[in-house]
C-alpha positions as CSV (number, residue, x, y, z in Angstrom):
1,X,174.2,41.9,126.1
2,X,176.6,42.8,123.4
3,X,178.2,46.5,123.8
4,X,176.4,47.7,121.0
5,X,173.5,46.8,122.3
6,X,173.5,48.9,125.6
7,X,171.3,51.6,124.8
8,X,173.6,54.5,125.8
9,X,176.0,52.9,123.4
10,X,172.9,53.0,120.7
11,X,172.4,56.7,121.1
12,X,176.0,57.7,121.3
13,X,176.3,55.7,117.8
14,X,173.2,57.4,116.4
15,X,174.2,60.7,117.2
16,X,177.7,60.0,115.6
17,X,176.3,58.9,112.5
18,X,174.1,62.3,112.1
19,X,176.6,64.4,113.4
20,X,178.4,63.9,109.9
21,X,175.7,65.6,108.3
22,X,176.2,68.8,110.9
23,X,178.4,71.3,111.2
24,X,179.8,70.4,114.0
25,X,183.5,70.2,116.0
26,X,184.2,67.2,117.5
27,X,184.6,68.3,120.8
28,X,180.7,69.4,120.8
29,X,179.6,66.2,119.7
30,X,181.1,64.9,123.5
31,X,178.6,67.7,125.0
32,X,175.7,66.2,123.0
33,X,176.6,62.6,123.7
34,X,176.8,63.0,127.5
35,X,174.4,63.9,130.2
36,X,174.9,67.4,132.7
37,X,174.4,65.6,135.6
38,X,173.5,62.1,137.1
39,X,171.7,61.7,140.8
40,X,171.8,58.5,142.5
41,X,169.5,57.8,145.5
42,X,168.8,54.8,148.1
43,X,165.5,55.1,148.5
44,X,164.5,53.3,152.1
45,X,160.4,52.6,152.8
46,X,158.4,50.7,155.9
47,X,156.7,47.5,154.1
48,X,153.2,47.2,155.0
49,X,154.8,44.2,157.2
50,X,156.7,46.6,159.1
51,X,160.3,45.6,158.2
52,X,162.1,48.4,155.8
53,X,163.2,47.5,152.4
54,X,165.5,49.7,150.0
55,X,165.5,50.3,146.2
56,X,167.6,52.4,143.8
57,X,166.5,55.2,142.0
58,X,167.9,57.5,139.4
59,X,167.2,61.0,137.7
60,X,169.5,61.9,134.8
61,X,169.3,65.7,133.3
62,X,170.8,65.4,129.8
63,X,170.6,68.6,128.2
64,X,168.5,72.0,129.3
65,X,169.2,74.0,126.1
66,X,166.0,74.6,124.6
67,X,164.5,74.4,128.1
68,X,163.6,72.8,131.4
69,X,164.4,69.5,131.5
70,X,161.2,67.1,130.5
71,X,161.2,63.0,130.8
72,X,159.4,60.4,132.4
73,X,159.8,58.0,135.9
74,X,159.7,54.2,135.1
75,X,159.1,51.5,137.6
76,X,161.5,48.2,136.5
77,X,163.7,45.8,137.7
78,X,165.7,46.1,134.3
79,X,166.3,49.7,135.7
80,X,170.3,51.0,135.6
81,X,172.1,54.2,134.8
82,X,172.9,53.1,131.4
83,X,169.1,53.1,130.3
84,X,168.4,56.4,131.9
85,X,170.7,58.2,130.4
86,X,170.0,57.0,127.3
87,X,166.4,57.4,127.7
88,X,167.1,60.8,128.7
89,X,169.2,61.9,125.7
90,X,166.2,61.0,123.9
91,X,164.4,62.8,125.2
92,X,166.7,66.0,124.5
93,X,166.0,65.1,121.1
94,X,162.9,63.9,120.7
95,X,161.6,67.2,122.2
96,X,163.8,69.0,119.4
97,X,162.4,67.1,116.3
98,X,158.9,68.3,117.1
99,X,160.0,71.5,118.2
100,X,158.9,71.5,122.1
101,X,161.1,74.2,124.3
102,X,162.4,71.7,126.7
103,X,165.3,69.8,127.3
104,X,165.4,65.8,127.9
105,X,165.5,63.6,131.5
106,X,164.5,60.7,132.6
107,X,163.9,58.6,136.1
108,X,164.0,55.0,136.8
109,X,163.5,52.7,140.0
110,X,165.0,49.4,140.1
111,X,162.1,47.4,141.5
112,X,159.4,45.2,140.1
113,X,156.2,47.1,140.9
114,X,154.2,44.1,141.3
115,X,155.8,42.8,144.4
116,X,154.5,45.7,146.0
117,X,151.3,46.8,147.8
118,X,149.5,50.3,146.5
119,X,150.7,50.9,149.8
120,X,154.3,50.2,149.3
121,X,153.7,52.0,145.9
122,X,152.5,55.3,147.4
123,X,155.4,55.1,149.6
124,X,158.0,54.4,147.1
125,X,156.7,57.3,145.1
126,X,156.7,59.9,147.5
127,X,159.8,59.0,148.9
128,X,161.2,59.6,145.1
129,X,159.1,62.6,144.9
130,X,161.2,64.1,148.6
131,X,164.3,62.9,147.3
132,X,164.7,64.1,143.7
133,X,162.8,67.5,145.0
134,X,165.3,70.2,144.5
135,X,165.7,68.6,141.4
136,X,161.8,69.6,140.2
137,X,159.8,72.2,139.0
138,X,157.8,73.6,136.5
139,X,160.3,75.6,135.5
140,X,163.2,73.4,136.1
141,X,162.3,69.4,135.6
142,X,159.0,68.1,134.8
143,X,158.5,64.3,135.0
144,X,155.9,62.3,133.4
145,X,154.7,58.3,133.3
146,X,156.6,56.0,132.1
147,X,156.8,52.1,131.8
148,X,154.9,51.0,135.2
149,X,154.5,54.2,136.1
150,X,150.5,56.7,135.3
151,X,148.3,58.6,136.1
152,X,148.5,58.2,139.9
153,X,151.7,57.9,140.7
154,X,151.9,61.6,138.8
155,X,149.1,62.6,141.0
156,X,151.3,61.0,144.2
157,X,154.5,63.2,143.1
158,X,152.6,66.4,142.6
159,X,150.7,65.9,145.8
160,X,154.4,65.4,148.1
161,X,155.8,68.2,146.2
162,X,152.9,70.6,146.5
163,X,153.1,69.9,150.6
164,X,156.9,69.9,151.1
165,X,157.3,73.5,148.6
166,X,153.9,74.7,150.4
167,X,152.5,75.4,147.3
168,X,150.4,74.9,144.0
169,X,152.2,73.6,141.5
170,X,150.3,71.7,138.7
171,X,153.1,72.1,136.3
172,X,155.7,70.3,138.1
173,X,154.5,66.7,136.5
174,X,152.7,66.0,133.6
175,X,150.4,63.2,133.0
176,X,148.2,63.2,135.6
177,X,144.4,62.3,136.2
178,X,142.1,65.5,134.3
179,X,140.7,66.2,137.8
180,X,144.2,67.0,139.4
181,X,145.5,69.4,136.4
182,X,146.1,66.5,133.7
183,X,145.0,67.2,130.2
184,X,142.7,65.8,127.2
185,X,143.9,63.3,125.4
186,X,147.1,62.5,127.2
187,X,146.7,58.6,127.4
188,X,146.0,58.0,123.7
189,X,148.5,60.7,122.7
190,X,151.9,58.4,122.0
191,X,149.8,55.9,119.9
192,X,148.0,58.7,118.2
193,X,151.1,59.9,117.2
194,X,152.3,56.9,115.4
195,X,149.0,56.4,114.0
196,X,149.9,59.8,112.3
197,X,153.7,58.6,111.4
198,X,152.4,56.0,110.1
199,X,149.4,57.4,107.8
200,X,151.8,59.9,106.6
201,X,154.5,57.7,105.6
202,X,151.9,55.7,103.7
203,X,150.8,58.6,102.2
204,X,154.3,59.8,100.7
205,X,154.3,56.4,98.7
206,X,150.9,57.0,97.8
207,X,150.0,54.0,99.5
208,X,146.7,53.5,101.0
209,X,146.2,52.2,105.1
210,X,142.9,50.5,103.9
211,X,143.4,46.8,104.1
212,X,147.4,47.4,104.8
213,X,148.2,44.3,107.3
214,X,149.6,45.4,110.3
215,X,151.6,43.4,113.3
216,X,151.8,45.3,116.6
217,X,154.6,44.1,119.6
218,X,153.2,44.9,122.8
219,X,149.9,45.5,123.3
220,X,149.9,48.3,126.5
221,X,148.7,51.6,126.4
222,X,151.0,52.8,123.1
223,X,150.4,49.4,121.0
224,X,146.7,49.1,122.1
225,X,145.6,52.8,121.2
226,X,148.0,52.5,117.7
227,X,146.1,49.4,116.9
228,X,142.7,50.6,117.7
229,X,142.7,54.1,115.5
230,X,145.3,52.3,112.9
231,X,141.7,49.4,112.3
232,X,139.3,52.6,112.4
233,X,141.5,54.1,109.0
234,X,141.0,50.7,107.7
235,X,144.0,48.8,108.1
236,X,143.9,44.7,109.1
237,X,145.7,44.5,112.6
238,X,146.6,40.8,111.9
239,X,148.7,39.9,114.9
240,X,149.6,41.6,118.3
241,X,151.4,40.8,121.3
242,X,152.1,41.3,125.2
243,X,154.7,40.3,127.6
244,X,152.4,36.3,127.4
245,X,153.1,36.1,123.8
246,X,151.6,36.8,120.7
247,X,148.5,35.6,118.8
248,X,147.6,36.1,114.9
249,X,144.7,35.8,112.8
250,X,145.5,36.3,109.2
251,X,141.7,37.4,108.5
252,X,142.1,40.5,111.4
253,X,141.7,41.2,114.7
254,X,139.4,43.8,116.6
255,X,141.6,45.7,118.9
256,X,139.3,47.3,120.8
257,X,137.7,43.8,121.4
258,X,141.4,42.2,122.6
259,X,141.9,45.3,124.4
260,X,138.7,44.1,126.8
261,X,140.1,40.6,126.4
262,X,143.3,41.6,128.2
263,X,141.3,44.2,131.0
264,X,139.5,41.1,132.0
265,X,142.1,38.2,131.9
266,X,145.2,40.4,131.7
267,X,146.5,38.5,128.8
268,X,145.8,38.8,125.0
269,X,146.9,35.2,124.4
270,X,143.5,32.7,124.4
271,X,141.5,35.6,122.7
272,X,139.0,34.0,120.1
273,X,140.4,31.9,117.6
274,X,143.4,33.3,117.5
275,X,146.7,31.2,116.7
276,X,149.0,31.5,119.5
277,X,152.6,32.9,118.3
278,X,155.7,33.7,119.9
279,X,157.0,37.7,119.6
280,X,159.8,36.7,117.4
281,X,156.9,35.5,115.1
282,X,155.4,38.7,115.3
283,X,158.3,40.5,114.6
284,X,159.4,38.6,111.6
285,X,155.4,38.1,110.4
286,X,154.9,38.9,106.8
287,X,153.0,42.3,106.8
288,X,153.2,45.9,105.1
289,X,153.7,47.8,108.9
290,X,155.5,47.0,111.9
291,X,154.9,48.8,115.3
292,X,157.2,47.7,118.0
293,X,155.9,49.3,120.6
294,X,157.1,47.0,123.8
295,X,160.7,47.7,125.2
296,X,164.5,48.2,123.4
297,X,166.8,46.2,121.5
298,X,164.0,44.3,120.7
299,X,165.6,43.5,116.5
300,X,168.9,43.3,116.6
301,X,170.8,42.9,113.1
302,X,170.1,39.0,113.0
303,X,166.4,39.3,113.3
304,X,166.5,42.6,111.2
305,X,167.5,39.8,108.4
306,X,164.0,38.3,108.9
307,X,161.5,41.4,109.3
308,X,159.2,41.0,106.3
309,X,157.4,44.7,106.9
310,X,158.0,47.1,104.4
311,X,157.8,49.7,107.1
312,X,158.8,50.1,110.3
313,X,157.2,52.5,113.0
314,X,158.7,52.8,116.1
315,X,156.0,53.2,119.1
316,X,159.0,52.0,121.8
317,X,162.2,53.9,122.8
318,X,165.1,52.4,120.8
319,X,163.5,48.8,120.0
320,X,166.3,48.8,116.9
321,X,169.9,48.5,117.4
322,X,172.1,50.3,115.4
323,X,173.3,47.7,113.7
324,X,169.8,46.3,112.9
325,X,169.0,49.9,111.5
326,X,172.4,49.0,109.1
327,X,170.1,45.9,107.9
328,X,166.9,47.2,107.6
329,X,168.2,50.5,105.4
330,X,170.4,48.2,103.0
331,X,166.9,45.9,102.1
332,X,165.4,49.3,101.9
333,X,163.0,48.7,104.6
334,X,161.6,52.4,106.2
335,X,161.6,52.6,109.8
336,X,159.9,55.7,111.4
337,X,162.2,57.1,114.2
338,X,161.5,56.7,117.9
339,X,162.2,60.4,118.5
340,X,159.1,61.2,115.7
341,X,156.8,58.5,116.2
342,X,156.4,58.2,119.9
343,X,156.6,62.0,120.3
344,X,153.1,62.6,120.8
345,X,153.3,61.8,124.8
346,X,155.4,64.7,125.2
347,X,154.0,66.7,123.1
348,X,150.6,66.5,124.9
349,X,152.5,66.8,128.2
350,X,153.9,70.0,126.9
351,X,150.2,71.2,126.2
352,X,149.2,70.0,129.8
353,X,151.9,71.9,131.3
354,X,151.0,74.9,129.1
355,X,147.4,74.1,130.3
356,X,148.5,74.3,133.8
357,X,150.6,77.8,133.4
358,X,147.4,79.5,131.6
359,X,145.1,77.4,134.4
360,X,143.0,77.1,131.4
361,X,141.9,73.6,130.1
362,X,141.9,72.9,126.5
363,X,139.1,70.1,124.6
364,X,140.6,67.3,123.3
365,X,139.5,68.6,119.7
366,X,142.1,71.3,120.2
367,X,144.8,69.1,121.9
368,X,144.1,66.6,119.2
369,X,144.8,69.3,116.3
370,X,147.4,70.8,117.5
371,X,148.9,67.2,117.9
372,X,148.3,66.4,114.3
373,X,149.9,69.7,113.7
374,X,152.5,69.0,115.1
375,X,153.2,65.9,114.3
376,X,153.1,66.3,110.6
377,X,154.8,69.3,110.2
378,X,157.8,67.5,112.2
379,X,157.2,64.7,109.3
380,X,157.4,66.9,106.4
381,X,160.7,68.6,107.9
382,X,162.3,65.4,108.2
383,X,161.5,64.3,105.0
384,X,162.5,67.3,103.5
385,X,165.7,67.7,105.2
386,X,166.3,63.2,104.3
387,X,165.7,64.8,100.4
388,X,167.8,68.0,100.5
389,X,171.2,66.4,101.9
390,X,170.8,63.8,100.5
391,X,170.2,61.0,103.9
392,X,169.4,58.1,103.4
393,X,168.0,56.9,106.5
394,X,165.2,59.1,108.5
395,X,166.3,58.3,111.6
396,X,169.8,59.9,111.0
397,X,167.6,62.8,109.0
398,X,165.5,63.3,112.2
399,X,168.7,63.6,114.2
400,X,170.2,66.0,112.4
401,X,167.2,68.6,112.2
402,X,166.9,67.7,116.5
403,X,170.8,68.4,117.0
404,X,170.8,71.1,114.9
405,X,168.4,72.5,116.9
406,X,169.8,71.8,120.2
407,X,173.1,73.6,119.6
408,X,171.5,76.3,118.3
409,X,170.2,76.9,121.5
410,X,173.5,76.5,123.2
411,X,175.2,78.8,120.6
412,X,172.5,81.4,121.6
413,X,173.0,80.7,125.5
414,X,176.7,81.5,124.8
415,X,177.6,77.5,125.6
416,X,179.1,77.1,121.9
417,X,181.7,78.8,120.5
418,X,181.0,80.6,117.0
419,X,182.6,79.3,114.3
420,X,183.2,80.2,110.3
């Protein structure tokens, strides 16, 4: 992989680029760039076989400004400290461009999850949950899902760290099952949100979604759900993909109908009389949105030469490079930041965890308005802010709102020195 391609490289790029647009001294930009603190674990558990096996794990705490830190746990064999800490600077300012008080982490395991028993799984994730304990709290850092990572592996942290504190602590993860503390909405909430990104970018060009053809990469729980509600606002989902491939029907596909497709045969590729295509098809396919909403560094600049979407919204953490973004802006294609789009996990887990301070449970009519509500007043700003200082790109606009935001916060914790 390229240098610029690492995604710690990406972020520290990004943040350079908005940090031109900030008043800012350049020995600040090094505390945004950077993370507080890394900790690096051997995690050691008993195979169901009896013999002991050993995996890596990571939990990086970038920035606890605004307030505790907040990121998710994924389960990958792609997992290394570069990834986390990037993903975890994200987080810092994703959390900031929609306004949430928390800061940004994230965790990672370098394992692939399906070599593994539930029992193996259960084990791994407790033994996390032991290791990284000083580390959590509701109050101090709150993780969430991630890739390979739900509902009950949250429900398998919360439970280790309720017995080892000797408490009852809800709020110390978010995401979890409704019945353990988790809230409304949550598992629909990331590909709600770019639902809304996207509706509302359509609606600044005062174009309608109705009939708008639509290509979504990666078809899990983010891709599937944007799919779904993007078809109910009347859009033509024309081609979507997994980690099999890709398949396309130019006269539209039912979402919710590939969605059961893949529960039963845990593929979408062979659904109806779909064409089979490969995800650099997809990504290049000639339609009016794009939602990449699989993994990273999925365009780089040579495929950003071939995307044929007028608009781009991301649903995945950093799936363009930096220089790709350089492409896309000078053929005046719109791309949707990560840190806008896909903030509607967070910002659900923040109303969970708000949920589980009140102990007071919310409908999902209220977690899905206040979503909305939060979402597109986080639009507006950035579009306002892209218009007034004249940015050209709304990622970089994004940025500058979140990092505007986050020293702020420092200035007011007495972290930054006052200047002017």
């Amino acid at each position: 992989m390229p240098p610029d391609d690492h995604p710690f490289e990406s972020l520290r790029e990004q943040l350079d680029t908005a940090a031109r647009y900030v008043d800012i001294e350049s020995d600040e930009r090094a505390m945004l760039k950077y993370p507080e603190r890394m900790h690096e674990a051997t995690l050691t558990l008993e195979l169901d076989d009896g013999s002991l096996d050993q995996v890596r794990a990571y939990r990086v705490q970038f920035n606890g400004a605004r307030g505790p830190y907040k990121g998710g746990i994924r389960y990958h064999p792609a997992v290394d400290p570069d990834e986390v800490r990037a993903l975890a600077g994200l987080m810092v300012y994703k959390c900031a461009v929609v306004d949430l008080p928390f800061g940004g982490a994230k965790g990672g395991v370098v394992f692939d999850p399906q070599d593994y028993s539930e029992r193996e799984l259960e084990r791994i994730t407790r033994a996390y949950a032991t290791e990284f304990r000083p580390l959590l709290g509701a109050d101090r850092d709150i993780p969430a899902p991630d890739i390979n990572t739900g509902q009950r592996e949250m429900n398998w942290i919360k439970d280790t760290y309720e017995c080892l504190e000797n408490t009852t602590a809800p709020g110390v993860v978010t995401g979890k099952a409704i019945e353990s503390g988790g809230s409304e909405g949550r598992v629909e909430a990331t590909g709600r949100s770019v639902t809304i990104a996207a509706r509302e970018l359509f609606d600044r060009f005062d174009r309608s979604l109705e009939g708008a053809t639509v290509a979504v990469q990666g078809f899990g729980n983010v891709g599937s759900v944007a799919a779904t509600l993007l078809d109910d606002l009347g859009a033509t989902v024309v081609t979507v993909s997994d980690s099999t491939g890709a398949i396309f029907d130019p006269t539209g596909i039912d979402p919710a109908d590939v969605d059961r497709f893949k529960a039963e045969t845990g593929t979408v590729v062979g659904y109806g009389d779909a064409d089979e295509r490969t995800n650099t098809e997809l990504l290049t396919a000639d339609v009016d949105l794009l939602i990449p909403a699989a993994v990273g560094n999925v365009i780089d600049d040579e495929l950003a030469s071939d995307v044929q979407a007028d608009v781009i919204v991301e649903g995945a953490n950093g799936p363009l490079t930096p220089a790709a973004d350089d492409v896309l802006d000078d053929r005046d294609v719109v791309v949707v930041p990560d840190i806008l789009a896909n903030a509607g996990g967070v910002t659900v887990s923040y109303f969970e965890w708000v949920q589980n301070r009140q102990r007071f449970s919310w409908s999902e009519d209220r977690i899905n308005d206040a979503l909305e509500t939060t979402i597109t007043d986080a639009f507006d700003e950035m579009i306002r802010v892209s218009e007034d200082r004249e940015i050209p790109s709304l990622r970089t606009a994004a940025f500058v709102i979140a990092i505007e935001r986050v020293l702020t916060a420092m200035e007011q914790a007495g972290k930054r020195a006052k200047h002017g």
